[in-house]
N, C-alpha and C positions, 0 to 999 in steps of 0.2 A: 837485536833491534837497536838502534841508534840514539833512540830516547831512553833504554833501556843497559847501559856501558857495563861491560862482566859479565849480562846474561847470555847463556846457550839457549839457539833456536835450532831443533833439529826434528824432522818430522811432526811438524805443527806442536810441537812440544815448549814450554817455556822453563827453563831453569836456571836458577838464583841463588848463593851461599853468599851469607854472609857469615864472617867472624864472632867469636863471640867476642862480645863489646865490652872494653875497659868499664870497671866500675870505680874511678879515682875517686879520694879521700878529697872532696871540695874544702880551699879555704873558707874559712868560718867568716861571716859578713854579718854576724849578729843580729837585730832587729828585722822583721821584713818587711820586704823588697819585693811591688806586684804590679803586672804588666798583663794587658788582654787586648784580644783582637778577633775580628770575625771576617772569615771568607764566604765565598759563593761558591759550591762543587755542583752548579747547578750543569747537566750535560745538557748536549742538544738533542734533538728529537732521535727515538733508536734508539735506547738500551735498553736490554732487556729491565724488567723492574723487579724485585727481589722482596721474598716476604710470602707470597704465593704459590710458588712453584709453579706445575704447569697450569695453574688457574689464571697467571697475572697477565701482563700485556706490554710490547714494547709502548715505551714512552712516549708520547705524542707531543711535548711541551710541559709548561706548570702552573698552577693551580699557588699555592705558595712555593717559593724557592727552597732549594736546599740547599744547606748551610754550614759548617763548621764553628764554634768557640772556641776561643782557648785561654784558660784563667791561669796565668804562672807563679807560682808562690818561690822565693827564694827566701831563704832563712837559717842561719847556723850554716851547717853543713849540706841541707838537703836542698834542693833545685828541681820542683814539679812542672807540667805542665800538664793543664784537669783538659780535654780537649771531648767535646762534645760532639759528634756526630749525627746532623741528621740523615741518617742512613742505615741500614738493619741492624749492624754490627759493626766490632771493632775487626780490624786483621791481624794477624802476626806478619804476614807479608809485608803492610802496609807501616808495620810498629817499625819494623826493623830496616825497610828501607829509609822510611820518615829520620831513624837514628844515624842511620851511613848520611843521612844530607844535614842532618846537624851534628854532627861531629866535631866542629868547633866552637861549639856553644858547651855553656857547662849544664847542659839537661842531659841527661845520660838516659840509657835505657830505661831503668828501673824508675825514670820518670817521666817517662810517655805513658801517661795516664788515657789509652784509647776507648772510651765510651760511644753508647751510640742512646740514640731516640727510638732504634727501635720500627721506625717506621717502614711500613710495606709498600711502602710508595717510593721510594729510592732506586737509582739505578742500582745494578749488582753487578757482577762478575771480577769483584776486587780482593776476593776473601784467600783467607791463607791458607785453606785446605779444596782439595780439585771435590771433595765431594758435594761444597756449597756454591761452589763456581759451577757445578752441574745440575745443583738440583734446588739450590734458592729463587730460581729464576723460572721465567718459561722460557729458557735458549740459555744453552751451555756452552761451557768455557771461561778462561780466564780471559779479560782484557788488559794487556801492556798500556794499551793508548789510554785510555780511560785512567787507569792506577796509575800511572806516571802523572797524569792530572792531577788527580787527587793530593800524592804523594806531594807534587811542587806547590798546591796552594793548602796544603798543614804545613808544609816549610817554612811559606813565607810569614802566615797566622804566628807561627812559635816565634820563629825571629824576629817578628813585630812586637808582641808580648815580651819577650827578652829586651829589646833595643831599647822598650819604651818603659822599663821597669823601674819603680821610685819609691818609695819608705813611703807605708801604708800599714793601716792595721784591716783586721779581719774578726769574725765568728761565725760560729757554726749553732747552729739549731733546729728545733723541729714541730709543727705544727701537725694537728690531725684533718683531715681533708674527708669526708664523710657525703655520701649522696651523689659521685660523681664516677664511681668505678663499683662492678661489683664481678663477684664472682662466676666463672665459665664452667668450674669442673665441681661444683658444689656436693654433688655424689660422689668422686673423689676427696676430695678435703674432708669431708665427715667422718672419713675413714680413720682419720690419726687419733693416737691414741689416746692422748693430752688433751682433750677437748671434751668436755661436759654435755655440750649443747648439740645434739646429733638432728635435729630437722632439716627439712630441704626443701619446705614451703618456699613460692618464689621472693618471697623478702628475705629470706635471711642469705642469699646472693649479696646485699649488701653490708652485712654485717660480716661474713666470713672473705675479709680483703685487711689488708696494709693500708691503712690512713696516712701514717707518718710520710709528710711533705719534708725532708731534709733540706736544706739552705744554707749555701757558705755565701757570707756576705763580705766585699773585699772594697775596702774606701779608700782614697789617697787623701788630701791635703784641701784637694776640690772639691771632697766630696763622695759619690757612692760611684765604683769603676769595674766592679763588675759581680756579676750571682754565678751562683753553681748550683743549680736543685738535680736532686734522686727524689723519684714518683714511682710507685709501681702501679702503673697501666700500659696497656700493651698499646701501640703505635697503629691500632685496627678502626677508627671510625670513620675510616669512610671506605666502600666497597671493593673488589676484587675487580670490580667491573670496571670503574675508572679505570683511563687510560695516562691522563695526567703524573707527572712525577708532584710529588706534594710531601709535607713534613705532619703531614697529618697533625693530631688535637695539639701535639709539641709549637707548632707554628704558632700559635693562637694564646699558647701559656707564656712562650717566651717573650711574646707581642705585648702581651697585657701587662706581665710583670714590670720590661721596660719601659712601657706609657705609664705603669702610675707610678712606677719610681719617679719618672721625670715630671711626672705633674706633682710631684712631694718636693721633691730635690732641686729643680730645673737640671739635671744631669740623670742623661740614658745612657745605663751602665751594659756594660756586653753581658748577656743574658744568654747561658747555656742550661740545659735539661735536659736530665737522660736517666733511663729506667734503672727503677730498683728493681726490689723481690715480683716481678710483675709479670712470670708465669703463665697463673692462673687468671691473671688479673684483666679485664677486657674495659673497655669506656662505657660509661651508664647512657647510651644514647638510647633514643627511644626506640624498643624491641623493632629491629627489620626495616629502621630509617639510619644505616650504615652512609649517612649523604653530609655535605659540606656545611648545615647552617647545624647540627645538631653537634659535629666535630668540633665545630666552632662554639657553642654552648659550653662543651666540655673543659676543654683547654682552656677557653676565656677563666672558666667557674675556679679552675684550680690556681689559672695565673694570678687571680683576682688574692686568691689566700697564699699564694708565693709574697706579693707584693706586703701583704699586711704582716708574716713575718719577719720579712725586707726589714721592715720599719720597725720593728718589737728590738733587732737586734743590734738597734744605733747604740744603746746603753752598753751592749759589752765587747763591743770592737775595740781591739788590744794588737799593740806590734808587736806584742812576745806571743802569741799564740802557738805552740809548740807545730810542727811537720815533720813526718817522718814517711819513706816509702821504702819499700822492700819488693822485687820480683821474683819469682822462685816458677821456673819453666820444668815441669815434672813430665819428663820421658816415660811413656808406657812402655817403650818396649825396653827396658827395663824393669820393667815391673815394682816400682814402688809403692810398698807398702806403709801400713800405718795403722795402728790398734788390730793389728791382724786379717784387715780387710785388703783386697788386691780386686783390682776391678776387671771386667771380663770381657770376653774383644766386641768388639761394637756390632750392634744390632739394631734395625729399625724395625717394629713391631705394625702388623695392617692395619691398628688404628690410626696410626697415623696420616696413611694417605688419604683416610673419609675426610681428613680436615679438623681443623679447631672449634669447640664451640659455638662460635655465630659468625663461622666465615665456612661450614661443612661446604664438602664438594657433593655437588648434585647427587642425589638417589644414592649413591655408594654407601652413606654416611649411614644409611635405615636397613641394612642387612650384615648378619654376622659373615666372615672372622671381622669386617672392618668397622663394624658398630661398636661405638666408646662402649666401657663396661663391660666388654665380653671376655674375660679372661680366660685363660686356658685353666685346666689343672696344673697345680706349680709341679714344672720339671724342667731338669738340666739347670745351666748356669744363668738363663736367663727368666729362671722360673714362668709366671704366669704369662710373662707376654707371647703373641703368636706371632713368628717371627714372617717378616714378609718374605715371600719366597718358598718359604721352609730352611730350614739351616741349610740342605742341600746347594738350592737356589737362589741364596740370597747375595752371593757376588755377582749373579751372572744379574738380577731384576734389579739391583740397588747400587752397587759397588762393591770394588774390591777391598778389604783391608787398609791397605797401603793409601787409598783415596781417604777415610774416615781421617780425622786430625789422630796424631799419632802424640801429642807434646798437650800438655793444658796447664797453662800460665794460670799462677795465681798471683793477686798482685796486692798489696796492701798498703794503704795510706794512713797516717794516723794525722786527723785532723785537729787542733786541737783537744776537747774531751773526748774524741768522736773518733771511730775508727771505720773504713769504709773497705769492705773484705771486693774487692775486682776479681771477679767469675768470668769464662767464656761461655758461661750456660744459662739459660732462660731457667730460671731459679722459680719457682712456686712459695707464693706468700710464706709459709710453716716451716719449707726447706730453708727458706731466707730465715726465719725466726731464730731455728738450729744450727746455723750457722754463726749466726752474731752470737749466738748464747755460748760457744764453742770457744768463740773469741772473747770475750768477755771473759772468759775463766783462763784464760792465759795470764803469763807475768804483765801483760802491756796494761799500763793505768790510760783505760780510758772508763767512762760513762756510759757509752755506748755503743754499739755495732751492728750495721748494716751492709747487705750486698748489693752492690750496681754489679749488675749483669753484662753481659757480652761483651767484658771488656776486653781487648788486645786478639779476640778471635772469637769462633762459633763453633762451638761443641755441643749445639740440640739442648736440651730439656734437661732439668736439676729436679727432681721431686725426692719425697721420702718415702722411705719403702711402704708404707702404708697405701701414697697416693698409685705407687707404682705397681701394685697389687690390682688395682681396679683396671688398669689397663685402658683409662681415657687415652684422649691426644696426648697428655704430655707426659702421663708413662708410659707409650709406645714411643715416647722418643728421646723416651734414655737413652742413650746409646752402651754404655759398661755396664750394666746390672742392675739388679734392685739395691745394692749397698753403696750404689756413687755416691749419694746422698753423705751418708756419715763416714765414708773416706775423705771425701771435700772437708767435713765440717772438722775431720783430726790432722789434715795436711795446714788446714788454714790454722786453726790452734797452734799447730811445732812451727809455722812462719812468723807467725804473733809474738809466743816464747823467744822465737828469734830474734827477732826486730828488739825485745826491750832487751836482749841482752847483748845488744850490737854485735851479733853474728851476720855475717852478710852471705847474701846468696852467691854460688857460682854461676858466671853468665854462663852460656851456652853457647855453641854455632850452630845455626839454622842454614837448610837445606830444602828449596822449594822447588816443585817440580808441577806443574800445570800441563792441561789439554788447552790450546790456545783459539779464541774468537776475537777477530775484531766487528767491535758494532760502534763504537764511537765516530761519528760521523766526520768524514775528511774534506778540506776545504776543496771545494773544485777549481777559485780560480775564475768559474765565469761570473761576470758582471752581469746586472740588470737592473735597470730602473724601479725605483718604489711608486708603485701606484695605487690609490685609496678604489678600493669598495663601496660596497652601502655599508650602512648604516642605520640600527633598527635596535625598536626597544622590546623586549620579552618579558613579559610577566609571571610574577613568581608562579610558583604551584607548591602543591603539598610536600616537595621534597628539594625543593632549591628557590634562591632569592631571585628578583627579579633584576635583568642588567640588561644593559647597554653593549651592543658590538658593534667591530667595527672590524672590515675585510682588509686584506690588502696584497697586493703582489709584491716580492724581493728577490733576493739571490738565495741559492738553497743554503738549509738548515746547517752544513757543517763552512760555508760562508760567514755568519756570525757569529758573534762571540755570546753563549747562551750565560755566561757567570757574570755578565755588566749588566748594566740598565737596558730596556728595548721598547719600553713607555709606560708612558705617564699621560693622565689625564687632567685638564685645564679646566679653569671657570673662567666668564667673563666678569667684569664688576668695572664700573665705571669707565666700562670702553678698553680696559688693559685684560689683559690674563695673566691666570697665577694659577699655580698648583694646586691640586685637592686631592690626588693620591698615586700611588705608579707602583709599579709590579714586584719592587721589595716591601710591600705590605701585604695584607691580609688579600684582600677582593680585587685584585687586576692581575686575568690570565691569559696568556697569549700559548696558542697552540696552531701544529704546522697541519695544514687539512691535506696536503699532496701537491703533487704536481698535475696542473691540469692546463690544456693546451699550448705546453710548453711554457707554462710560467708554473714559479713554485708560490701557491697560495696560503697564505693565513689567517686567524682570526685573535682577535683579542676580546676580552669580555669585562666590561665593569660591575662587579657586583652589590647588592642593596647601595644603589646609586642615593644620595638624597630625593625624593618626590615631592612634586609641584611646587619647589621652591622657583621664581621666576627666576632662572638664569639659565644662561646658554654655557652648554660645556662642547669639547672636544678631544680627540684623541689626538696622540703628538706620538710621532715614530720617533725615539733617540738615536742622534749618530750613534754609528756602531759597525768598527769593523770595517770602516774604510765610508761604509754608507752616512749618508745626510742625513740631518732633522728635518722631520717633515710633518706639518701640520696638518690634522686632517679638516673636515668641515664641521662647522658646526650643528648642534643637535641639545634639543629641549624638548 
């Protein structure tokens, strides 16, 4: 493909090699040096959405946008770039082409830092292995067009962060966060063995989670320029059933964090967030109101304690704060081992497909083999779990080998006191615990360690053999055995030892090979006049706020440019208009309803509008994409 230079298309096939990537000795620039930037990887309507599998829904438009950060730290020798993704996961596809386009920047591999939010509400079909491009989604395959998007606006994010980089101090900290996430698999977690307290009344869901709110705080000369928080909650409040692409409670943490930095500060710092040990971990919304104002509860509740450790941590912002990063790409099919443990070829277990805790798929979820808890008798290599398919069957119902990720990147950053272990696996509160405690007991001086999840790829579920014995969701979807667990925890250990003893890892070359879909929508080229709709107000109900719509006809969905502005709503006051909100905030959603007699129709929505305040507002369509500003009518 033409967007795509190097790669082989042959039989709907898509494949990709890259080199393994120079890791040079950076000259030393002393002090740091920090640069941030934020894009928009918001697609147009039509991609499949990822997070649900065959529960979710092509995308309709969005609800909140999705987004990209990226915080770049350069200092001594090292060159990061912490890049935030709102969207399920990190890629190794996405890491390594991201590094072939900046190849003349000094961020080298080992410092594409790819995080993600986590969110189920993201487009998909961008991921590094063919088994999540087929089965993260409702609609398989990999997309070129989409991923090549993606790919050139983290380009431009880094090299904006890079270009705009300037002697700056930083720290790192952490707050506990309590009453806003609790526990999914609480009959699993009681299982382990280190734990006193074994009830499973429904409060103590809240108590058996990860509080710790982590915060890298990054200031220049001006002032505060950009955060980096780890959370462990899962990217799940709001429903399966939406059809909207959205960043879920993340939108709403990252919103609040920046509004009250800037009401502290007068400067709104780029504000990324992306999950810790967050597993197990789900958002405390109100049991079975999985909907937009209780999401928005949640994220607001934790941005709110993002922001107040924001501001705890003005007193030890320092330009010598140490950074250090190390990647280490461990090949299965070589087999490495560590403390005697070797992990075992991948497997997805029937629990898995009833679904997770408070997102189960319909009736499946309430009968065995697929009901959490039902463990087998432990046999074979993948003891208790019931393998889907049966071992027999389970390339032909799930995939073949060769599809499951074959490579799992571990990647470690040491932040100041702090060291931050990068997993490509959905890690469980306890397995995160043993994991830092792992690292902790290496040569590297730090204070502390914690796991952000899904970074640089997606390799399923991290639990500990204890959780994985139970046989919920997320030990059916282990994929190597019941011991991944404390192999992960003695690989990241020997990368730790590494790192302080300035042993550097061997790059790697990567080899990608996909089943290809395109769904990213293509511009057609016809032109059409914008013409306004009605206009009508809906009042709230028990599970959404009440707003404001407004209709309208255009040119179709792959016509406009979905990552720019598309509107904004107005007040009048004194006979002028002026702004009161547009659709890179929280509550203004614009969604494509179809094509219907030859026009392609939309709607937009403003939501918890202000009430009965005497003013006349309207909606405003933004050029875009060749299209005019157009104003619509007014409405009070």
């Amino acid at each position: 493909m033409d967007y795509w230079p190097g790669a082989d298309l042959e039989g709907g096939r898509f494949r990709m090699s890259f080199p393994a990537f120079d890791e040079p000795t950076l000259p030393d620039v002393g002090d740091l040096l920090a640069g941030a930037a934020e894009v928009d990887i918001t697609p147009p309507p039509g991609m499949p959405k990822a997070g649900h599998s065959r529960n979710a829904h092509d995308g309709t438009g969005f609800r909140t946008r999705i987004k990209a950060r990226v915080v770049h730290l350069r200092t001594g020798q090292t060159s990061v770039a912490l890049i935030a993704l709102d969207l399920l996961a990190g890629s190794a596809f996405v890491q390594h082409a991201l590094a072939a386009e900046l190849a003349d920047l000094d961020v080298p591999l080992s410092g594409l830092f790819l995080a993600a939010t986590h969110t189920h509400a993201g487009p998909g079909q961008y991921s590094g292995s063919a088994f999540y491009n087929d089965w993260a989604s409702n609609r398989r395959g990999f997309d070129p067009a989409y991923t090549r998007f993606l790919v050139d606006q983290l380009a431009a994010a880094v090299r904006e962060a890079v270009s705009t980089r300037r002697p700056a101090r930083a720290a790192i900290g952490c707050a506990e966060v309590f009453g806003l996430t609790r526990n999914r698999s609480l009959g699993a977690f009681v299982r382990n063995a280190d734990l006193t307290d074994r009830r499973v009344e429904d409060q103590r869901k809240y108590v058996a989670i990860d509080p710790r709110l982590h915060l890298l705080r990054v200031d220049v000369a001006e002032g505060p320029l950009a955060a980096f928080n780890w959370f462990s909650i899962h990217g799940t409040g709001v429903s399966h059933h939406d059809h909207s692409y959205n960043a879920d409670v993340w939108a709403y943490l990252n919103g609040e964090l920046a509004t009250r930095v800037e009401a502290a500060t007068g400067r709104r710092p780029v504000s990324g967030a992306v999950v810790a040990s967050h597993g197990d971990m789900t958002p405390a919304v109100k049991p079975g109101m999985l909907v937009y104002p209780e999401a928005e509860r949640v994220g607001r509740g934790i941005g709110a304690a993002a922001a107040e450790l924001h501001a705890t941590l003005e007193g030890a912002l320092s330009a010598e704060m140490p950074v250090a990063a190390t990647l280490r790409q461990l090949d299965l099919t070589e087999d490495p081992v560590v403390d005697g443990i070797h992990l075992e070829s991948p497997r997805i277990g029937w629990a898995k497909t009833a679904g997770a805790g408070e997102n189960t798929t319909p009736v499946l979820h309430l009968f065995p083999p697929f009901k959490a808890g039902f463990p087998k008798k432990p046999r074979g290599p993948h003891r208790e779990k019931r393998i889907a398919g049966t071992e027999l069957g389970h390339s032909r119902l799930v995939g073949r080998p060769e599809e499951f990720p074959t490579v799992i990147p571990i990647h470690l950053l040491r932040l100041g006191h702090a060291a931050v272990v990068g997993l490509p696996f959905e890690t469980t509160v306890e397995a995160g615990r043993r994991i830092g405690s792992a690292v902790q007991s290496s040569g590297l001086d730090v204070r502390t360690a914690f796991v952000s999840s899904l970074v640089n790829d997606h390799t399923d579920y991290l639990t500990t053999p204890e959780e994985y014995a139970a046989q919920y969701y997320e030990g059916a979807s282990v994929l190597f055995g019941p011991r991944q667990q404390e192999w992960v925890a003695g690989q990241a250990r020997r990368l730790a030892d590494d790192l302080a003893a300035g042993v550097a890892s061997v790059p790697r070359a990567r080899t990608f090979d996909f089943g290809v879909h395109r769904y990213l929508a293509e511009p057609t080229g016809v032109s059409a006049s914008r013409l306004f709709g009605g206009v009508r107000f809906v009042e709230a109900t028990p599970t959404e706020d009440a707003f404001w719509e407004q209709t309208w006809t255009d040119v179709a969905p792959g016509d406009l440019t979905w990552h720019e502005p598309l509107v904004r709503v107005e007040a009048e006051s004194a006979g002028a208009w002026h702004p009161v909100a547009d659709d890179n905030g929280w509550h203004v959603e614009v969604t494509y309803l179809g094509r219907k007699a030859g026009r392609h129709s939309y709607v937009t929505r403003w939501y918890a509008p202000p009430l009965g305040r005497p003013e006349r507002h309207r909606f405003v369509l933004l050029a875009n994409a060749g299209q005019p500003e157009l104003a619509g009518p007014a409405f009070d």
